[in-house]
N, C-alpha and C positions, 0 to 999 in steps of 0.2 A: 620534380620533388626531390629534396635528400633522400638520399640512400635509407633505404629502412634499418639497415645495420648502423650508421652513424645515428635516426632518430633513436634509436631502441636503447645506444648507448648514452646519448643526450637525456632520454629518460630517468636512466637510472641514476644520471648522474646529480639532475636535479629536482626532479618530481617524486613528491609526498604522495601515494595512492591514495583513496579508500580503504581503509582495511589490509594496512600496507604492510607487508614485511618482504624483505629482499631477496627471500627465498624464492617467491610464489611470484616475482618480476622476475626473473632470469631468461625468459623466453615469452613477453608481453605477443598477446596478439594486435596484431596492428591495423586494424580497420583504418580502412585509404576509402572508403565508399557504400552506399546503401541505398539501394531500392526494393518498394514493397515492403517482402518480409525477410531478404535478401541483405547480406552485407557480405563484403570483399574484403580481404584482407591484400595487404602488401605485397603477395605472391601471385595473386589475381584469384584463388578460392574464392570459393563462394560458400556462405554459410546461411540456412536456414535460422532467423534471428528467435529462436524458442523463446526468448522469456522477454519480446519487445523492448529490447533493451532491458531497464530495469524494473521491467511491470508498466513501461508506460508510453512505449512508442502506439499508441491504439490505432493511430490511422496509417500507420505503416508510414515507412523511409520515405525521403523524395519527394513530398508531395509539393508541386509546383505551387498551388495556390498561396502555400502557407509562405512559403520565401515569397510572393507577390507581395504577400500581405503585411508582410515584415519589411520589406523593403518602400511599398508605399507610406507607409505609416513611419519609419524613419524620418522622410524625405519631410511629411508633412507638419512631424512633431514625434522630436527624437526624445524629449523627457522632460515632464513636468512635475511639479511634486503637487500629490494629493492629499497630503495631510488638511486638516479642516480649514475652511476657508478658500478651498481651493480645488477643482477636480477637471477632468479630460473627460472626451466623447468615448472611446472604447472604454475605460474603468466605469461609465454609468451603463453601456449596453450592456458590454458583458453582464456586470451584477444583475440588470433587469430579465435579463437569457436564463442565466443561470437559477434565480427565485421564482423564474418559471416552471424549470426540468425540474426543481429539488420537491423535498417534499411539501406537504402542501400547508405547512404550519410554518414553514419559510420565510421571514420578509426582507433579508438582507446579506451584504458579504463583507467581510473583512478580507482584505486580499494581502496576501505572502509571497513569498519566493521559494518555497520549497517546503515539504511535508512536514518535517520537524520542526520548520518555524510557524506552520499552522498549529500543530498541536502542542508548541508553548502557547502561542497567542487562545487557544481553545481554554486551557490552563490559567490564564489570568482571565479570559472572562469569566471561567466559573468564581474564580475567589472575589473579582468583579462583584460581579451582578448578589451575592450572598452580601457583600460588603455592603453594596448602595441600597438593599435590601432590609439591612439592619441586624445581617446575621454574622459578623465579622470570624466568629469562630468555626463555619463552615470551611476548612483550608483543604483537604485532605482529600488525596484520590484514587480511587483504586483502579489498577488493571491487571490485565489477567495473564499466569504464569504462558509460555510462551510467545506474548505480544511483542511486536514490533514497533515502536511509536517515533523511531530516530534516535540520532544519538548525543545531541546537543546532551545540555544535564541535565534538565527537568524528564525530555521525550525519553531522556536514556536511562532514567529512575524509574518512569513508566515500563519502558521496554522490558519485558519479562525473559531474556535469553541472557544468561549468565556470566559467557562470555564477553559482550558490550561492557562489560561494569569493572571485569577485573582489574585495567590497569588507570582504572578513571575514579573510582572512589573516597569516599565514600560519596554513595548517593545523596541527592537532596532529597530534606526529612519532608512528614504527611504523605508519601507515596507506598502505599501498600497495594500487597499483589493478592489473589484466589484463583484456583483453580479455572482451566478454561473447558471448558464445554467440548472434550475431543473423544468421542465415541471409540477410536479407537485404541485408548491406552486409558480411558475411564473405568478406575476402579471400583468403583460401587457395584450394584446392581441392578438399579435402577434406570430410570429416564437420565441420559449425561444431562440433556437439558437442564429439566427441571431440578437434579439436583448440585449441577454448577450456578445454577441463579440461586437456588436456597444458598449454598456455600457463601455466594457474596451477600446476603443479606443477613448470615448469621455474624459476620463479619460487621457490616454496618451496624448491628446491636450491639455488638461488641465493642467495638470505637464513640459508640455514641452519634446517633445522624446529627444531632446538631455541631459535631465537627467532621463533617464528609459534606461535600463542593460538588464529589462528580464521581462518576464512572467513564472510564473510554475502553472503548472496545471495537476489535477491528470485524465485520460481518463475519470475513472468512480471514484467518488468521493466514498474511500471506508469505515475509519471511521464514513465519514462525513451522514452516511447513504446510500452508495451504491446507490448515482445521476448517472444514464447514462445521460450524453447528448443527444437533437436530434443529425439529422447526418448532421444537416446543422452547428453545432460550429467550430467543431475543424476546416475544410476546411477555414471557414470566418476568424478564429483565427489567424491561418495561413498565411493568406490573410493581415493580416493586422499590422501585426508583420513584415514581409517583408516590407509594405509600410512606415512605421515609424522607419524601421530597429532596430527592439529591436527583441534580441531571444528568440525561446522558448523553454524554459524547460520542459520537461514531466516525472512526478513523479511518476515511473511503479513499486516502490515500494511493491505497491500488485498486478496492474495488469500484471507484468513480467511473462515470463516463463510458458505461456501458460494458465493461469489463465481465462482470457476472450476468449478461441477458438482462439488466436494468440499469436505468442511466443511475441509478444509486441504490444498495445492494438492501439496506433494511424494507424495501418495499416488496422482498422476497416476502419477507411474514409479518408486511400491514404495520408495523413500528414507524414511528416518527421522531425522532432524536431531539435534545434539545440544542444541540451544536453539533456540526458535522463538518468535519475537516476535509481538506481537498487539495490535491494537485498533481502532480504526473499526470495523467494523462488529460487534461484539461487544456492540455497545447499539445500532447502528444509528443512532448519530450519537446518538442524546438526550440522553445526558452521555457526558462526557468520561472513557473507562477505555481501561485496554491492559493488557499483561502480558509475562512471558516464559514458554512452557511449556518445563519443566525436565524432562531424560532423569533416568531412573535413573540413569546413570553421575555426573551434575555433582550429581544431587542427595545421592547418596548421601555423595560425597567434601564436601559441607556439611556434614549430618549429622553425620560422625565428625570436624570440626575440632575442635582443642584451643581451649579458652577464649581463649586470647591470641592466636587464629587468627580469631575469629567473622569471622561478614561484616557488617560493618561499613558495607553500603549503605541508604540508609531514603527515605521522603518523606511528608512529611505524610496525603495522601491516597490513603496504597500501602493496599488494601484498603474503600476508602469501603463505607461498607452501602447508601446511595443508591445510588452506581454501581454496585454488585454485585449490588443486587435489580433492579435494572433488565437489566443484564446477564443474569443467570440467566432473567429471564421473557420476553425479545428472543431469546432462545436455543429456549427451552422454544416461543415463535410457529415460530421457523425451522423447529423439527424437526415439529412439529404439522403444520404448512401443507405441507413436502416441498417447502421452495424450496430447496433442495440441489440434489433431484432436477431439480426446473424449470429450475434455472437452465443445468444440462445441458443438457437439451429446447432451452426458448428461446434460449440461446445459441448453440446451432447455426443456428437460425432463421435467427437477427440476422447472425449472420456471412455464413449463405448470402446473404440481401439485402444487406447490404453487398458481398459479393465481385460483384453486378453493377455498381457502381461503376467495376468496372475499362473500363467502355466508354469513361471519358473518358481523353483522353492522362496528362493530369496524375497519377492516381493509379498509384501505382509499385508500391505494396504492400498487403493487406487481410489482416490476423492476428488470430487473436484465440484465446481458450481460455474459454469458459461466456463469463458476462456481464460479459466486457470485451473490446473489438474495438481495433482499431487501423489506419489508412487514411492512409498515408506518401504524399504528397503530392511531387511531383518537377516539375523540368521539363522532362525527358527521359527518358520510357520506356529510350529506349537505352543513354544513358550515367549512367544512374539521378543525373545532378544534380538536389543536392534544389533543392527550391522554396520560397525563403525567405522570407515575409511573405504566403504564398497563403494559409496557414492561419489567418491571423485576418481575411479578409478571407471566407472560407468559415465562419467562427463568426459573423459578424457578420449574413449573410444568414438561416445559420439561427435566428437570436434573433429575426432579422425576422420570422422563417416558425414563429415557437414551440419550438423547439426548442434547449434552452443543453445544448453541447459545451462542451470544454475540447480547448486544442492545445498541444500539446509542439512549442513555437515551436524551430526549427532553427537560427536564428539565431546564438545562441552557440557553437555548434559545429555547423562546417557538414561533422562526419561524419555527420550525418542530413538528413533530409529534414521541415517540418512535417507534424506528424503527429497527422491529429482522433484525440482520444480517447474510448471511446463504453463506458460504465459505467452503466447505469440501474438501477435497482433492481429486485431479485429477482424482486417480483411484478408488471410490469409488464404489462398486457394485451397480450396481440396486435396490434391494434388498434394501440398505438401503440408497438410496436417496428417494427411498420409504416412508423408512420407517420416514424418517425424515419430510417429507409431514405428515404421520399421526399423529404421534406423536405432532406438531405443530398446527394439527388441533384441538386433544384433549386437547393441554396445554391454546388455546385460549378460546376454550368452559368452562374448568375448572378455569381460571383463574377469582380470585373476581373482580369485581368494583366497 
């Protein structure tokens, strides 16, 4: 392999990041390798993968099956296109797999390439199906102040974090934001629940329902800081998206596939969505697939459109057989293994270690639902001000100490606090979800102020 000093300068020299600025590349870590819940960098470290990659390695690094799987199916049939008139054997198993696990008002999938282009594609079917419906002026959608939904322009008009928008604007119009359901920086008095779902349905009075399309919202807000809701939201939500007839979307883009102790998070509180978006962890990161699972209700009002109505949305790679055979046998590992059920188990684990954390002053808050935690970082227990720049300075120790987190830097919006984000994969041992608790403890104690 080259030199890791000649790739690192290769990088900078011609690769566009994520989230890029050239500050923050000057010392790129360079993963050469990955097993498990394990990745190696360039030096031969080894780093405990905290946040599975980006919320979606679920079945952990390496897994031999899946390069079988990818490889047979290559050899077999390396790409066909699925647009209408035309489909492959993985794009119809998977989707038949899939309106199995989902919920039970499910009868179909749109299939994508990545989260953000689910939750555009979620996006036109709502204005969709109001359309072929006869209600053309239902356009309008709301989501909620810290969401995450991508950052294409629609997912990034949704996106409720402040910073995504500022050197990309203005937003695309009909996208309005409410309050999200976070107990611990809700200012009311009350139930956050019940009165973050009032907030959005005073909202939808306000707008008028006969132009509001949808609601999306993610179970547990994971970018955004890893918000659980109480368990009184989503049911009210629910509740009242029915009475104003507007649908709802549910953005399982990281809470899919077992992530939160359910292979789909709204079945925590008995909700059933009327579009719910997916991907990460639906191959577990090894190629790139998402989707939208479609109700009986949106999908049936497709079905019966007139020809001069079709839907008229497509992409190259809506249905790949790569992606889909891989999808299907990452699925077929999950349920095999009962990292569903584990992630319940361990996640409770993780959280409990985590929640001694709270010995130090600094840590404000420790939340989390299965296998993803959240530990809001303040500089005042009392007056819960957050604490702005503590969290990358507590990432920075634990990379020292082996362990790569990710922080929902506060900074941009200092209605929050930084806040480590703690996502490992499914199957991680004991052992180092352990280990990942102490390590965390010593990056907060060593961390300056």
């Amino acid at each position: 392999m080259e030199s890791a000093q000649a790739l690192v300068a290769a990088d900078q020299r011609h690769v566009i990041h994520p989230l890029h600025h050239a500050k923050d590349n000057e010392r790129p870590m360079l993963v050469v390798e990955a097993h498990g819940e394990m990745l190696i960098d360039a030096d031969g470290k080894e780093y405990i993968d905290g946040l599975s990659g980006l919320w979606n390695v679920n079945l952990g690094h390496g897994r031999k099956e899946l390069a079988d799987t990818a490889a047979a199916q290559i050899m077999k049939l390396d790409f066909a296109s699925a647009y209408s008139g035309a489909t492959n054997e993985p794009a119809v198993k998977l989707a038949e797999k899939l309106v199995k696990l989902a919920y039970a008002n499910t009868s179909a999938v749109y299939f994508t390439t990545a989260g953000a282009e689910s939750n555009e594609s979620a996006f036109k079917m709502a204005r969709y199906f109001w359309k072929v419906r006869g209600k053309p002026d239902k356009v309008k959608i709301f989501s909620r102040v810290h969401a995450y939904h991508g950052v294409t322009m629609a997912a990034m008009s949704a996106t409720g974090m402040a910073s995504y928008h500022k050197m990309f604007g203005p937003l695309v119009p009909n996208f309005l934001q409410v309050p999200a359901p976070y107990p611990y920086r809700w200012p009311g008095n009350g139930d956050p629940g019940i009165e973050a779902a009032d907030a959005l349905e005073a909202a939808i009075v306000k707008e008028g329902a006969g132009t509001v399309a949808a609601v999306i919202a993610e179970p547990v807000m994971g970018a955004g800081g890893v918000i659980v809701p109480p368990a009184t939201y989503f049911p009210r939500l629910r509740e009242i998206c029915n009475r104003h007839d507007v649908l709802l979307i549910t953005d399982e883009v990281i809470t899919g596939f077992g992530r939160t102790g359910q292979w789909f998070a709204l079945r925590h509180w008995g909700v059933e969505p009327d579009l719910t978006t997916f991907a990460k962890g639906v191959t577990s990161a090894y190629l790139p697939l998402g989707g939208v699972l479609v109700s009986k209700r949106v999908h049936q009002a497709l079905l019966d459109a007139p020809a001069d109505q079709k839907f008229m949305h497509a992409a190259t790679y809506s249905g790949h057989p790569v992606c889909c055979a891989v999808g299907l046998r990452n699925v077929e590992l999950i349920e095999k293994e009962g990292l569903v059920e584990r992630a319940a188990i361990m996640g409770r684990r993780l959280l409990a270690g985590l929640e001694r954390l709270r010995e130090f002053p600094v840590v404000g808050d420790v939340r989390g639902l299965g296998m993803m935690c959240g530990i809001e970082l303040v500089e005042s227990r009392d007056t819960k001000k957050p604490a702005i720049g503590l969290g990358a300075k507590v990432a920075k120790e634990a990379l020292q100490r082996g362990v790569l987190i990710r922080i929902r830097a506060g900074g941009a919006d200092p209605a929050i606090g930084d806040t480590i984000c703690v996502a490992p994969p499914l199957m991680t041992p004991t052992e180092s979800l352990d280990r990942i608790v102490s390590v965390l403890r010593d990056a907060i104690a060593a961390a300056p102020r």
